[in-house]
C-alpha positions in Angstrom: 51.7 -44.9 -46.5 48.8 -43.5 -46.9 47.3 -39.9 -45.7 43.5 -39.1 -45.7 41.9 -35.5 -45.1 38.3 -36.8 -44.0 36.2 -34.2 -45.1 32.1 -34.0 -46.0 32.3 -33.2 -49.3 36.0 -34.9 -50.5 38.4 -37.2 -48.9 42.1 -35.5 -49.9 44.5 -38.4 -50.9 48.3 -38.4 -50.6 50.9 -41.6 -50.6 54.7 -41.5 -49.4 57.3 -42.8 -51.5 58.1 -46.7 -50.0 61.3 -44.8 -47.6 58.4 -42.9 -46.3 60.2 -39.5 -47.6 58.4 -37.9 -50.1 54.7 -37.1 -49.8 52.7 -37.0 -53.3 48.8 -35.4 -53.0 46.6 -37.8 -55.2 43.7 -37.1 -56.5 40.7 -36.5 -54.2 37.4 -38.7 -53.9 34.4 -37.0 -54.1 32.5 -38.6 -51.1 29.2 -40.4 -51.7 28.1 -43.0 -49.2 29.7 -43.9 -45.8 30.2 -47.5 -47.3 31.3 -46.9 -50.7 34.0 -44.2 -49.9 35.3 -46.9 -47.6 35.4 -49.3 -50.6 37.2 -46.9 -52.3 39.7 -46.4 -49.9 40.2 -50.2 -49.5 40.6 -50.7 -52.4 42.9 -48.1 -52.7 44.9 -48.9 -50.2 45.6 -52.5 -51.8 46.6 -50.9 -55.2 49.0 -48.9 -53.6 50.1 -51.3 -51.4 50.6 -49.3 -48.3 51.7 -50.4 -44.7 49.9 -47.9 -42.8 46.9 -45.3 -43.4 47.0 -41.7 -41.7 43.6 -40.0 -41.2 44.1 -36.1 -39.8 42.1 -35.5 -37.0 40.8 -32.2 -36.7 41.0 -31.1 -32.9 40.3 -27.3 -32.3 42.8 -25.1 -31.4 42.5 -25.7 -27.6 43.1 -29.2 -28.3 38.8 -29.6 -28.0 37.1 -31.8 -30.0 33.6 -30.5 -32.0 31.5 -32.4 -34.2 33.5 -32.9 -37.2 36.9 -34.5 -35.2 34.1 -37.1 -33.8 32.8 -37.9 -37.0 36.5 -38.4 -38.5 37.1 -40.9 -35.5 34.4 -42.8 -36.7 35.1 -42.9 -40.1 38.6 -44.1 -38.5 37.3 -46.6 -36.9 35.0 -48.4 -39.5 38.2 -47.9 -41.6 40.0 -49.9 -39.3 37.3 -52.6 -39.8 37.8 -53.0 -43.4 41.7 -52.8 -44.1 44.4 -55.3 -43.2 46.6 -51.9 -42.1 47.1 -50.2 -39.3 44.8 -47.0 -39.2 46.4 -43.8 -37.3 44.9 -40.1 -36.8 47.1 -37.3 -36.7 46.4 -34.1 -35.1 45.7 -31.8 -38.8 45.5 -28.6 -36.6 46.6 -25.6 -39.3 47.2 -28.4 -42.3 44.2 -26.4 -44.6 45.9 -23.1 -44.1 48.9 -24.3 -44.9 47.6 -26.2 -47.7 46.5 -23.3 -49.5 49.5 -20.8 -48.7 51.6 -23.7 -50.5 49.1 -23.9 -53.0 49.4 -19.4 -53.6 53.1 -19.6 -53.2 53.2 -22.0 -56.3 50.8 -19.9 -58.4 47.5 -22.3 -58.3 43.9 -20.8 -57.1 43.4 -22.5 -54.0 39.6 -21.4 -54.5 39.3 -22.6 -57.5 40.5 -26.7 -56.7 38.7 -27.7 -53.0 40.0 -31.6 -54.2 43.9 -30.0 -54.4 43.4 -28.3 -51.6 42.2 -31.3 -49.5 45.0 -33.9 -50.9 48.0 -31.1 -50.4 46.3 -31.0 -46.5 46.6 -34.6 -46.6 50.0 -34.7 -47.8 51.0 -32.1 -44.9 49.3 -34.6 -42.7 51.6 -37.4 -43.9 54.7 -34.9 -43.7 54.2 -34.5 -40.3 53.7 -37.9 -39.1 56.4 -38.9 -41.0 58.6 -36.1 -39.6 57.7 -37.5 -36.1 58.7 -41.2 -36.8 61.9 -39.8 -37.8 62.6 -38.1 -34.6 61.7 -40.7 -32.2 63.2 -44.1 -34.3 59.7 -45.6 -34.2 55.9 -45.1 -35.0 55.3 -41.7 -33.3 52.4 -41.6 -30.7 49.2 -40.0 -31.4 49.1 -36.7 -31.1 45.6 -36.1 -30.7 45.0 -39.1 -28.1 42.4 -41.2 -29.8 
């Protein structure tokens, strides 16, 4: 699988292992055009060769959704367009934050790496849906309610 942290400047990257077990941060893309970044991801997701491709969604605290959750969803849904895959989004709430305490507690800069910071996030999003499938025995529903 395949987790994306949709943001304006970089899209953070991470792939599970094929047992959907271990989440890896890859290297973030730099954005540059709606179209192209979706290229890239396409193309991306065919080297990779993944079954599924989780985009966090980033819903407010009290669950609301403001500008940059709306443009995600439709970045999610000219995804969908373009890959043969199934395209999910994941409730990120807290997946920055937690990004770069992991970042700190394993001596890197978080400050000084936006692209590391934004493909750990979308490895935490990948954890966590992950995590969820386990629980329930099948693909977990949406928690932010696309």
């Amino acid at each position: 699988m395949l987790g994306l942290d949709v943001g304006e400047a970089r899209i953070g990257l991470a792939a599970s292992d094929p047992t959907g077990t271990l989440c890896t941060p890859l290297e973030a893309l730099v954005r540059t055009s709606f179209d192209e970044d979706i290229a890239r991801l396409k193309a991306l997701a065919a080297k990779h060769d993944v079954a599924c491709i989780v985009v966090g969604l980033p819903v407010s605290m009290d669950g609301s959704r403001g500008t940059q959750a709306r443009s995600v969803l439709a970045f999610s849904r000219h995804l969908r367009d373009e890959v043969d895959v199934p395209v999910h989004t994941w409730d990120e709430r807290l997946s920055t934050a937690e990004a770069e305490a992991r970042l700190r507690e394993a001596g890197v800069q978080p400050s000084r790496d936006k692209g590391r910071v934004d493909s750990t996030a979308a490895a935490l999003i990948l954890e966590s849906y992950l995590a969820a499938h386990r629980q329930t025995g099948r693909r977990p529903v949406n928690r932010s309610n696309e």
